[in-house]
C-alpha positions as CSV (number, residue, x, y, z in Angstrom):
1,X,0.0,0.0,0.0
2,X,1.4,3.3,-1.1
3,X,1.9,5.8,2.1
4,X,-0.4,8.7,1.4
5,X,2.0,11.9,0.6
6,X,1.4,14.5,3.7
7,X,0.4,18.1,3.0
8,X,2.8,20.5,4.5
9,X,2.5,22.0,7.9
10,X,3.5,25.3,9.1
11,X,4.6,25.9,12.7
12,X,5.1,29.3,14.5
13,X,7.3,29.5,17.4
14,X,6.8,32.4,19.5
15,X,8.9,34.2,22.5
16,X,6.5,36.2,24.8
17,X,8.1,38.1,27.8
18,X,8.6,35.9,30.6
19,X,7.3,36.7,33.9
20,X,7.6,35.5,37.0
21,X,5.3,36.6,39.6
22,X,2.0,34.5,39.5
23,X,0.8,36.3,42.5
24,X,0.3,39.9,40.7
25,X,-3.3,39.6,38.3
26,X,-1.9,42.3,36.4
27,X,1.2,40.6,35.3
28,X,-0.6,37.7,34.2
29,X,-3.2,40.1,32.2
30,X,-0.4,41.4,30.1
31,X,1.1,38.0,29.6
32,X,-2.4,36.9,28.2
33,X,-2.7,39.7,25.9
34,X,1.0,39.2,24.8
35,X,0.3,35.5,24.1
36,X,-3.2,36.5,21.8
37,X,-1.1,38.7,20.0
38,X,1.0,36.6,19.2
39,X,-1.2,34.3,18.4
40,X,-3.1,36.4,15.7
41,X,0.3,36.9,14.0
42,X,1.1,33.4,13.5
43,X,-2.5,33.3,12.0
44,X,-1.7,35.9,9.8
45,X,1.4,34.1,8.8
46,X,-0.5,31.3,7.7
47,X,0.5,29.0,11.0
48,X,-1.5,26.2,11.6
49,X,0.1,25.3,15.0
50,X,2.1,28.2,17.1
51,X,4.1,26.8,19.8
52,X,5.2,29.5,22.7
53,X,7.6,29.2,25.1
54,X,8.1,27.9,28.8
55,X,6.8,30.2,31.0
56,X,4.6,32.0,28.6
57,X,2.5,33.1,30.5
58,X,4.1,33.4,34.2
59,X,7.4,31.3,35.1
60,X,7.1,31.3,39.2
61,X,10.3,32.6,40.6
62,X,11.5,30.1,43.7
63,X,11.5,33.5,45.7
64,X,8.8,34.7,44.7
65,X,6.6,32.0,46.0
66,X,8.8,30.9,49.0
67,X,6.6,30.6,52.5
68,X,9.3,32.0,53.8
69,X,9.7,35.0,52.3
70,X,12.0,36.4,49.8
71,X,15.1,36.9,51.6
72,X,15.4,33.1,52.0
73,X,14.3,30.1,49.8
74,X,11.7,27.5,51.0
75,X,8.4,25.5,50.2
76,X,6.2,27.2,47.8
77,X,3.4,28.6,49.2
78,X,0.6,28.2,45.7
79,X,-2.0,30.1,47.7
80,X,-0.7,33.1,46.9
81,X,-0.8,32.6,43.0
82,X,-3.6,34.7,40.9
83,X,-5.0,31.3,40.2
84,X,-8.4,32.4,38.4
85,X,-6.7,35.1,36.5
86,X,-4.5,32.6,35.0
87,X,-7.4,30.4,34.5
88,X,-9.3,32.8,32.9
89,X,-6.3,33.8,30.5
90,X,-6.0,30.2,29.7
91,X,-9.9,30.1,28.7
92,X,-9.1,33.0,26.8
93,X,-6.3,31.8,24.8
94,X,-8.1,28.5,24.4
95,X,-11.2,30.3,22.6
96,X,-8.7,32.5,20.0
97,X,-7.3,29.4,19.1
98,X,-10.8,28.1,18.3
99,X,-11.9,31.5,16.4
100,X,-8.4,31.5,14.3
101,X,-8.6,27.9,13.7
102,X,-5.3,27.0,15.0
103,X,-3.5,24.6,17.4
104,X,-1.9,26.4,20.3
105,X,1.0,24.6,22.4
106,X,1.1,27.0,25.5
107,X,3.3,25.6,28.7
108,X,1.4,27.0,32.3
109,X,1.1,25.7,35.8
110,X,-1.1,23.3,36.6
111,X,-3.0,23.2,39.6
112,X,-4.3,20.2,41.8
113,X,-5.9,20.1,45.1
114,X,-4.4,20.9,48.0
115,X,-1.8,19.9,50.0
116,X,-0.4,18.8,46.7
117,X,1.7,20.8,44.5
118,X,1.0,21.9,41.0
119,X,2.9,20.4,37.8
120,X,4.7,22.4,35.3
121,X,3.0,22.0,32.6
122,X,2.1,22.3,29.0
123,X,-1.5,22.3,27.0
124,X,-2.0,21.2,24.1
125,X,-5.2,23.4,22.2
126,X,-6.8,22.2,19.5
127,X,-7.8,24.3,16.9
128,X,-11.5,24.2,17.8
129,X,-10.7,25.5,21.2
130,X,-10.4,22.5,23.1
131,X,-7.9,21.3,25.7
132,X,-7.0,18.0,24.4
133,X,-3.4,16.9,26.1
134,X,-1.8,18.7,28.8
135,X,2.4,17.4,29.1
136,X,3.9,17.3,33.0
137,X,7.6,18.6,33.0
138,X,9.6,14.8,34.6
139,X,12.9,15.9,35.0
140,X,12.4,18.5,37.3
141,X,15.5,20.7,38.6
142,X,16.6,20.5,41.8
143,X,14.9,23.6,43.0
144,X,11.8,22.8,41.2
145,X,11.6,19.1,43.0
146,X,12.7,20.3,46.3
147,X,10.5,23.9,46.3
148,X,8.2,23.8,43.9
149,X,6.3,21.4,41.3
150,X,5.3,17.9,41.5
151,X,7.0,15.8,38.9
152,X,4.8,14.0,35.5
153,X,5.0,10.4,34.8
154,X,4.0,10.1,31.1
155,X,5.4,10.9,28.0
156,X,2.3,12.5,25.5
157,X,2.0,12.7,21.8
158,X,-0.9,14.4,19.7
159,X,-1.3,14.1,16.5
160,X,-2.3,17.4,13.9
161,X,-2.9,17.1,10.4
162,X,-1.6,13.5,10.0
163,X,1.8,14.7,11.9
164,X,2.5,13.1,15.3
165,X,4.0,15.6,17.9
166,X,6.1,14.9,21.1
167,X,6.1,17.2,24.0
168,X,9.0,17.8,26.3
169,X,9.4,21.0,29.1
170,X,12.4,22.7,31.0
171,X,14.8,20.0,31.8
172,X,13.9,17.2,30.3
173,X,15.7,18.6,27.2
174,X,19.1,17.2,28.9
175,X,17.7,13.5,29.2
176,X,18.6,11.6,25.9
177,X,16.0,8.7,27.4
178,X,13.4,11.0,26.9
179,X,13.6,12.1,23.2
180,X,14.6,8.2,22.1
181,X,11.2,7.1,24.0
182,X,9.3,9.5,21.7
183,X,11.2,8.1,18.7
184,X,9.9,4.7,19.3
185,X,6.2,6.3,19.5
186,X,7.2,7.1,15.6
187,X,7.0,10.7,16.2
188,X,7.9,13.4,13.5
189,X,8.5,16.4,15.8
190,X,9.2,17.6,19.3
191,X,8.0,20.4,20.8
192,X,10.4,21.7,23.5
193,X,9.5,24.6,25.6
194,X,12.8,25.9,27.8
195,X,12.8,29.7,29.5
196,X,16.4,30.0,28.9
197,X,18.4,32.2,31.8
198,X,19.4,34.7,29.6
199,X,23.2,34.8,30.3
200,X,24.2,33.8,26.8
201,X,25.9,30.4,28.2
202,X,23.2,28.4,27.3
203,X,24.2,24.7,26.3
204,X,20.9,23.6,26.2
205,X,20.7,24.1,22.0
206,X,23.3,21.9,21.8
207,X,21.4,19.4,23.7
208,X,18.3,19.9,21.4
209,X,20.4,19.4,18.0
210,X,22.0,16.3,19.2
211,X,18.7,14.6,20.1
212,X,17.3,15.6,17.0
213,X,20.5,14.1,14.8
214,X,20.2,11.2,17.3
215,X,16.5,10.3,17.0
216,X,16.3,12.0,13.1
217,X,13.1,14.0,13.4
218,X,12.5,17.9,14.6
219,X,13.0,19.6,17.3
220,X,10.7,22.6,17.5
C-alpha cells in the first residue's frame, strides 16, 4: 500500500516576555494579551500550530513563592498565585485558538488540590478551542523538585494534520532517554519549551540538536 504523501504544515514559534510573579493579576493580564497577540500573528502568517515558550505566561520565581519569604528560599506557598486570572487567560487563549482555527501549544502551571503541589505543565489546544493533552515537566531541577512542582510520569504525543508531535518542558531537554522514547512512538517532531536564563551560556541548544540528529526527526 502506497503511504499517502502528507500536505505541508507550518509551525510558529513564539517568544512572549517571561514573567515571573504569579501572585500579581496584572502581570498575568499582560502575559495573556502578549500571548493572543501573538497568536493572531502566527494566524496571519498562515500558522497552523504556534508553539510559545516555557513560562509564557508566568514562570514562578522560587522566591517569589517561598513561605518564607523572599530573603530566604523555602516551600512554595501556591496560595498566593492569581490562580483564576490565569485560568481565565488560559480560557481566553483556548477560545482565539478556536476563532483563528489554529492549534496552540502553550506551557502553564497546573494546579491540583491541596496539599499537593502543582505540575509544570504544558496544554495542548486544538484548533476548535479544546484542551486536548496537557504534558507534565519529569525531570524536574533541583529547585523545582525540592521547592516547587510535583513531577509528571507520562510521555504525550498528539497528532495534527496527520503529523505526530512529542512534548517535552524545561529539563527534560538534557535526558537523551526521553527524546529516544518518543522516537519509538514514531514521532515526526518535538516540541520543546525551555525559559532560557538569559546569560548567553546556554548549552541547552546543543542538547536539542544532538537529540534531533540522534533520534532523526524535529526539534521545534
Amino acid at each position: 500500500m502506497q503511504e499517502r504523501t502528507k500536505t505541508s504544515l507550518r509551525i510558529a514559534v513564539a517568544q512572549s516576555t517571561v514573567r515571573t510573579d504569579p501572585t500579581d493579576a496584572s502581570l498575568l493580564r499582560q502575559s495573556g494579551l502578549e500571548v493572543r497577540r501573538l497568536m493572531k500573528d502566527a494566524a496571519d502568517a498562515g500558522a497552523r500550530l504556534v508553539h510559545l515558550t516555557e513560562g509564557a505566561i508566568c514562570s514562578p520565581d522560587k522566591r517569589v513563592m517561598s513561605e518564607l519569604g523572599s530573603a530566604q528560599i523555602g516551600a512554595s506557598n501556591w496560595s498566593k498565585a492569581q490562580w483564576n486570572v490565569l485560568q481565565e487567560e488560559l480560557d481566553l487563549i483556548a477560545a482565539l485558538s478556536g476563532n483563528l482555527g489554529i492549534w496552540t501549544v502553550i506551557p502553564s502551571v497546573h494546579r491540583l488540590p491541596a496539599p499537593s503541589r502543582p505540575y509544570n505543565s504544558t496544554y495542548v489546544v486544538s484548533d476548535k478551542g479544546a484542551i486536548v493533552a496537557r504534558y507534565d515537566e519529569r525531570m524536574l531541577s533541583t529547585t523545582k523538585i525540592t521547592w516547587m512542582y510535583a513531577p509528571g510520569t507520562q510521555p504525550v504525543t498528539f497528532e495534527v494534520d496527520g503529523y505526530r508531535f512529542g512534548l517535552a518542558l524545561g529539563l527534560d531537554v538534557l535526558f537523551p532517554e526521553l527524546f529516544t522514547q518518543y522516537d519509538q512512538f514514531g514521532v515526526d517532531a518535538v516540541l520543546v519549551s525551555y525559559a532560557s536564563s538569559g546569560s548567553g551560556k546556554e548549552v541547552v541548544p546543543i542538547h536539542v540538536r544532538g537529540h534531533a540528529v540522534t533520534n532523526t526527526y524535529w526539534v521545534c
